[in-house]
N, C-alpha and C positions, 0 to 999 in steps of 0.2 A: 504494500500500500504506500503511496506517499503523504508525506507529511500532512496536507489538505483533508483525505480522507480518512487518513489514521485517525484525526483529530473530530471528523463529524460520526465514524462508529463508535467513539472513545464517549461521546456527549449522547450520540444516541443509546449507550449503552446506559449512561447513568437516568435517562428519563425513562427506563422501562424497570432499571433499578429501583428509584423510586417511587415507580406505581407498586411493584411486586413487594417495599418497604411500608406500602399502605395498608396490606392486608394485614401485615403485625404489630400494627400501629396498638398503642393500648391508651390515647390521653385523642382528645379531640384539637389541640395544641400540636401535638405531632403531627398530627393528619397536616393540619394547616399549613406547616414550616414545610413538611416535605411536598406540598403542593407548591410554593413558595419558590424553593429548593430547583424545582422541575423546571417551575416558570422561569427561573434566573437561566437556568440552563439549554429552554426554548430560547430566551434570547441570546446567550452567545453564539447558537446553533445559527438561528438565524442571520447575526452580525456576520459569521462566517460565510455565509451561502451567497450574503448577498455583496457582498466584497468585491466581487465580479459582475456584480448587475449593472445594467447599463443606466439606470438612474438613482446615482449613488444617494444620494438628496432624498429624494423621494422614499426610498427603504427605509435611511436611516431614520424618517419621520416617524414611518411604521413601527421599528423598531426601539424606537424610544418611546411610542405608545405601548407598545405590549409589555415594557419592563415596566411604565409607570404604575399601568394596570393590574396586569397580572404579576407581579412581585410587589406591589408596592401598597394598590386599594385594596384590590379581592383580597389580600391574606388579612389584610386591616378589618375588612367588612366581616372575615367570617373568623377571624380571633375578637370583634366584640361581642358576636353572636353568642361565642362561649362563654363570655365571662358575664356576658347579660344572664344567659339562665344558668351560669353555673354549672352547665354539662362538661364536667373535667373528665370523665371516664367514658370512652365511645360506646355504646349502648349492647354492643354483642353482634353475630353471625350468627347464619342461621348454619353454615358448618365448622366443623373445625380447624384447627390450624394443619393438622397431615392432609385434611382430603383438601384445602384451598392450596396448598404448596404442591399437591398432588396434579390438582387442576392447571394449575400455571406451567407444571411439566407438561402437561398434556396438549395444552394451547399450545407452549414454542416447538414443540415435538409436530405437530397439528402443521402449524403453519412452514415450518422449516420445509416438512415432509412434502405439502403439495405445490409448495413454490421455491423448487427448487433452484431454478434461475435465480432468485434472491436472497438465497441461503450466505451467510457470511455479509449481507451486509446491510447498512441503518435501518432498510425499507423492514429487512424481517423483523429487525428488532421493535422499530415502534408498530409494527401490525399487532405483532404479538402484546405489545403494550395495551391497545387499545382496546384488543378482547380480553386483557386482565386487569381493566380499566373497567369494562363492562362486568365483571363480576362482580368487581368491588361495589359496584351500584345495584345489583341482582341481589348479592349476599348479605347486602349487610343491612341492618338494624336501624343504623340512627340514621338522622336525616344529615350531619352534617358530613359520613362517612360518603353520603350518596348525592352529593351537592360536589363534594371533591371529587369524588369517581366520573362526575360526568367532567367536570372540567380540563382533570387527565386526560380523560378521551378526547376531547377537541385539543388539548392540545396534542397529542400525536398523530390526531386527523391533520392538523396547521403544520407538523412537518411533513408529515407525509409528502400532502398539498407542494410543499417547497422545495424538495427531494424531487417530486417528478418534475418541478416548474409548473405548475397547475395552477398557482398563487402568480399573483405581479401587480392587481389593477387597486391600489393604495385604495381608493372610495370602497372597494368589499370588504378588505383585509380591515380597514377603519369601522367598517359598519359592523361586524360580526366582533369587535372586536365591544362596539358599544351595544350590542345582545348579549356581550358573555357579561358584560357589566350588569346590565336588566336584569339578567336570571339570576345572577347572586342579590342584588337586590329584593326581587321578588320571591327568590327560595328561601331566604334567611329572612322575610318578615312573616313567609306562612309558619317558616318553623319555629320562629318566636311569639306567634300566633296558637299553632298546637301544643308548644309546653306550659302557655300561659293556662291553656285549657285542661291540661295532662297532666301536668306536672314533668313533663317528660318528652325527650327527642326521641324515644324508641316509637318508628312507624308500628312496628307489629300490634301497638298499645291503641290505635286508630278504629279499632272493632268498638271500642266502647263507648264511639259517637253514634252509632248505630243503635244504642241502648237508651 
């Protein structure tokens, strides 16, 4: 590999790290830092990729929105959510930690296996991220474990997207980038909406508005 690519498997390596660091997250403050962590990490990915873009300006705008953003508010919006209700401890899975360590083999085993043209290198790794991105949103309990799981997942949809050159026109990459702001808005005032109600971020506890 050369130095260039060394260094975007090296990064892609650490964003699928810290999705698969999500599922053994045990504080809702972790969860957040290592979304955080990811997001710092989408941005130097991205700083990298576009070093070479033909409008250096225009990127660089991009990309000092998505660090303001996403390292900067979202981790801001969803570490007050915690400390607003006080949800220090993530709420639980619905499996355990062998069969979700199990599953995450099984995913990069999965995906390695039928694309093998892209074996070895960033594409498989955040593919695989994204479906153990989507676990983490399937498996888990609380709401702010599945607020983060989806955010993962866009972002290794966002490199993905950059990896194949899919991304370029600054007015989407801005727009989508002010929907990911929305939905942490709007997911973190339902969810300090149902614990106001609940006493609690565990979804599974949601049958009892039905009563």
């Amino acid at each position: 590999m050369e130095h260039p690519a060394l260094i975007i498997y090296i990064l892609g390596a650490v964003v699928f790290g810290t999705v698969a660091c999500m599922h053994l997250a045990r504080t809702n403050l972790t969860l957040v830092r290592l979304y955080a962590l990811q997001a710092l990490v989408v941005s130097i990915l991205l700083f990298v990729l576009g070093a070479n873009h033909e409008e250096r300006l225009l990127a660089l705008v991009v990309i000092v929105a998505i660090f303001t953003l996403k390292v900067v508010i979202i981790p801001y919006l969803l570490s007050s959510l915690v400390h607003r209700t006080r949800s220090t401890f993530i709420e639980g899975a619905y499996l355990s930690v062998p069969w979700i360590l199990l599953g995450m083999l099984v995913v990069v085993f999965v995906v390695h296996a039928s694309l093998a043209s892209l074996s070895g290198t960033p594409l498989a790794l955040l593919l695989a991220g994204l479906f153990v991105a989507i676990m983490l949103v399937v498996n888990s309990k609380g709401a702010i474990s599945q607020i983060v799981g989806i955010l993962a997942a866009e972002n290794c949809v966002a490199l993905f997207a950059a990896l194949l050159m899919l991304s370029g026109n600054v007015g989407l990459e801005l727009g989508i980038l002010f929907d990911t702001v929305c939905f942490v808005l709007v997911t973190s005032t339902l969810a300090g909406m149902m614990h106001k109600r609940l006493n609690t971020l565990d979804v599974s506890s949601m049958n009892r508005l039905a009563e």
